[in-house]
N, C-alpha and C positions, 0 to 999 in steps of 0.2 A: 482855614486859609487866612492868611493875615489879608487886613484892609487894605492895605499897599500892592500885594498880589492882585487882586480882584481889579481894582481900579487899571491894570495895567490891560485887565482882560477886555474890560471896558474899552479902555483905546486902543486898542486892537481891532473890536468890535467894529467901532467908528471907524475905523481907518479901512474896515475891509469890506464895510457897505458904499464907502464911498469909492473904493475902486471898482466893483464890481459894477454901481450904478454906472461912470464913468461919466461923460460930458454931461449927460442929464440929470444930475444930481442934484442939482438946484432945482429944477422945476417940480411943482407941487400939481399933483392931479386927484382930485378929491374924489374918492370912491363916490360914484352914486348909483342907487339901487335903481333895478330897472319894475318901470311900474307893474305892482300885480306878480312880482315875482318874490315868493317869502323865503328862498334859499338863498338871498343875496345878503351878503357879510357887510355889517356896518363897521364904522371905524374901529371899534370893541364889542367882540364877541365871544360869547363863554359855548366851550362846547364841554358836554359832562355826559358820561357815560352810565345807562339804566342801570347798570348792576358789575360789579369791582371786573367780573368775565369782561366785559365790555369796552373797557379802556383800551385797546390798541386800535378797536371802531372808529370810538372819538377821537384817537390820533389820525387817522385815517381821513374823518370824515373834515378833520382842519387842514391837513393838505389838501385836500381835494377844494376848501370853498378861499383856502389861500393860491392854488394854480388858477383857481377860474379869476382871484382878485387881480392876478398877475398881467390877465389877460389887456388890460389896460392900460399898462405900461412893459410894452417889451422890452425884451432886455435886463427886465427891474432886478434887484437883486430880495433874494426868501432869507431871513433871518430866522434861525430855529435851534432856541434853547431850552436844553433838558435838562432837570435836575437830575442830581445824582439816583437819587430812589427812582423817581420816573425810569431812568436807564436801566435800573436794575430789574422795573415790574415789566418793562413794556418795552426795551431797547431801545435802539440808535436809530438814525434813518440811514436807508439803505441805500448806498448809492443809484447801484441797476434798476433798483425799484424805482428811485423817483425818474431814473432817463426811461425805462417804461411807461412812467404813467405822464412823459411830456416835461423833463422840468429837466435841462442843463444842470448837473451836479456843478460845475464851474459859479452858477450863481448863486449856491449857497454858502451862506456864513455860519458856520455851528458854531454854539458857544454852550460850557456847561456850568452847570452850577451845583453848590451845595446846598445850602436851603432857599426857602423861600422868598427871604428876606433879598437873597442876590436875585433871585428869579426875576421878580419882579420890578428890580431896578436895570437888569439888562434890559430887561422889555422895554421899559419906561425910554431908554440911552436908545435902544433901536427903532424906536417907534420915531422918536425923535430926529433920529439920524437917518431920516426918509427911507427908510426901507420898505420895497414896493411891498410887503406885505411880512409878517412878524408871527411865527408859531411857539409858542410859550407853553409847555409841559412841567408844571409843578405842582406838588404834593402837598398841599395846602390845605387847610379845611376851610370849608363857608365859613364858617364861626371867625376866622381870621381875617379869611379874606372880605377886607368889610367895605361898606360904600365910600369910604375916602381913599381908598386901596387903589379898586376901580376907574375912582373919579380921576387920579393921578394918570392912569394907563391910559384912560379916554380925553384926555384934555394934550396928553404928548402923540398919540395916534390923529387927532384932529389938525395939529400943529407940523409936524410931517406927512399928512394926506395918505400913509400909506392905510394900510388891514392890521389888526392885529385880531389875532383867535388864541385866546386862554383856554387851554386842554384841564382839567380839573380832576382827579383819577378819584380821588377820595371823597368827592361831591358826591359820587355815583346814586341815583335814586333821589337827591333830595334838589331838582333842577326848580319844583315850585314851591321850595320852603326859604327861600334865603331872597334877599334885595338888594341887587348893586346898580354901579351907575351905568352897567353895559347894556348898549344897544340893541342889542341880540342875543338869544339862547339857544342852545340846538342840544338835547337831548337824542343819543344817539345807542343805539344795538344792532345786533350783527341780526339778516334777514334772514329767512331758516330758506333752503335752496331749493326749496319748490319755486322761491317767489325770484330766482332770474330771469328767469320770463323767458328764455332763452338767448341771455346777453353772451357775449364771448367771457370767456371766465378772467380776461385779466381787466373786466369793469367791475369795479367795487362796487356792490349791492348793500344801502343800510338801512335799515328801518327806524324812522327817527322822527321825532316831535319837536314842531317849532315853539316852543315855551314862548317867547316873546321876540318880534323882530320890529322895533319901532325904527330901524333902517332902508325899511320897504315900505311906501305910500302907496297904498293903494291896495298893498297885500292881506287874504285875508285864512287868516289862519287859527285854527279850535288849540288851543293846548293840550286838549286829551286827544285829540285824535292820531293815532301814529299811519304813519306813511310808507312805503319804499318804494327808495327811487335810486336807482342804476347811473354813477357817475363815466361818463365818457370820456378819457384823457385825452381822445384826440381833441374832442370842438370843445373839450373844457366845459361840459353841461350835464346837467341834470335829468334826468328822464323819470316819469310818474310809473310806477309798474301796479299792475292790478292782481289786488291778490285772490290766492287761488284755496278753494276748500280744500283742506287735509283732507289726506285720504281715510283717515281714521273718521270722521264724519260724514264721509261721501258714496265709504265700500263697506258693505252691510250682508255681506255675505250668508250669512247665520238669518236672517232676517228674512233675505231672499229665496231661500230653503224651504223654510217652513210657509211664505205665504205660498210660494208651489207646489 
C-alpha cells in the first residue's frame, strides 16, 4: 500500500472516532483502576495468548476488558484494528456477536492493516484521537515489538485518556520473557467446560494469568497462578469461578472394584 493510501486511512480513522464520540469528544476521562481489582485495563495493555490455539481467547478476552473500559464513557466510540495476517489466523469482528455481548456495532471504527509497522501507528492516531477505548491485533514479534514501541502507544493512550489493549498472536507462551513499557499483561486460554460453573453459554469463560497489572493499586496478583473467570456482557464484569477436579482424577472406578 503506498504511504499516501495509508495516511488517508488514517484520517478517516480520525474523522470517524470523532463522529462517533460526538459532542463529547473533547472531554478526557482518565481510566482508573478500581482498588484491589487486577482485571482492570490500564491505559496499555498487552493481552497474549498461552499457546498459537489460543489467539481468538486473547481476542476475546480484549473485547471483553475494552466493553468493561467502555463502561465509563457511554456512548464512547471502540477502535479496532486488524492486521492482515491477524484476519487471516483469527478473523474479523463479528458484528451480532459484539450486539450480543452488549457493544452497538454503530460505535465501532474498524480499520485494517498490513503489517506492523501501520498497526501500530493506527493505534498510536487512535489512541490519540480519544477513542473511548482501542483494540489492536498484530502479528508482531516480542523481539520487535520493543520498549520504545510501547512507550509511544502508552504516552498517546495517556494523552487521549482512553484503553488501549495490544492482542499479540505470535507472543503466544512467552508473556514473562520480553519487557515493555505496558502497564498491564494478561495472558490468556480457553477454560476446558467443566469449569462454567454453570454460566449461560453465551458468557465467555477464560482461564488466564495476570503477568503484571501496575494499573491496579492495591491488586494482588501471583504471575504463575492461573484463574478462570466468567465475563458477563450484561453488567460488563468479571466473575472468579472455582475449579472443579477432572473426572479423570476424581472417578476410579477399577480402584473401587478391587478394594470391594
Amino acid at each position: 500500500m503506498a504511504r499516501g493510501g495509508f495516511s488517508e486511512r488514517l484520517g478517516f480513522l480520525r474523522r470517524r472516532i470523532a463522529a462517533l464520540e460526538g459532542v463529547g469528544a473533547g472531554q478526557i476521562l482518565r481510566p482508573e483502576a478500581a482498588a484491589g481489582d487486577p482485571l482492570q485495563p490500564g491505559p496499555l495493555s498487552e493481552i497474549l495468548p498461552a499457546a498459537p490455539r489460543d489467539a481468538p481467547v486473547a481476542a476475546a478476552l480484549a473485547f471483553a476488558l475494552a466493553a468493561r473500559a467502555l463502561e465509563a464513557r457511554p456512548g464512547a466510540a471502540l477502535a479496532w484494528i486488524v492486521e492482515d495476517m491477524s484476519a487471516r489466523e483469527i478473523g474479523l469482528p463479528y458484528g451480532r456477536g459484539l450486539a450480543a455481548a452488549g457493544l452497538d456495532p454503530s460505535r465501532l471504527a474498524l480499520i485494517r492493516t498490513r503489517r506492523p509497522r501501520e498497526t501500530f501507528e493506527a493505534m498510536e492516531e487512535a489512541l490519540r484521537s480519544r477513542a473511548g477505548a482501542v483494540v489492536a491485533e498484530s502479528w508482531e514479534t516480542p523481539g520487535r515489538y520493543d520498549l520504545l514501541a510501547s512507550r509511544r502507544l502508552l504516552l498517546a493512550a495517556r494523552r487521549g485518556g482512553g484503553v488501549g489493549l495490544l492482542v499479540l498472536p505470535r507472543a503466544a507462551g512467552a508473556a514473562q520473557r520480553f519487557s515493555t513499557a505496558a502497564e498491564a499483561r494478561f495472558e490468556a486460554a480457553a477454560a476446558p467446560p467443566q469449569q462454567s460453573g454453570g454460566w449461560p453459554c453465551d458468557h465467555p469463560v477464560f482461564r488466564l494469568r495476570i503477568v503484571k497489572n501496575r494499573a491496579a493499586p492495591g491488586a494482588s496478583a501471583d504471575p504463575n497462578v492461573w484463574r478462570d473467570v466468567a465475563f458477563d456482557p450484561q453488567t460488563r464484569s468479571f466473575h472468579a469461578l472455582s475449579r472443579r477436579p477432572s473426572a479423570a482424577s476424581a472417578d476410579r472406578p477399577a480402584a473401587e472394584a478391587r478394594r470391594a
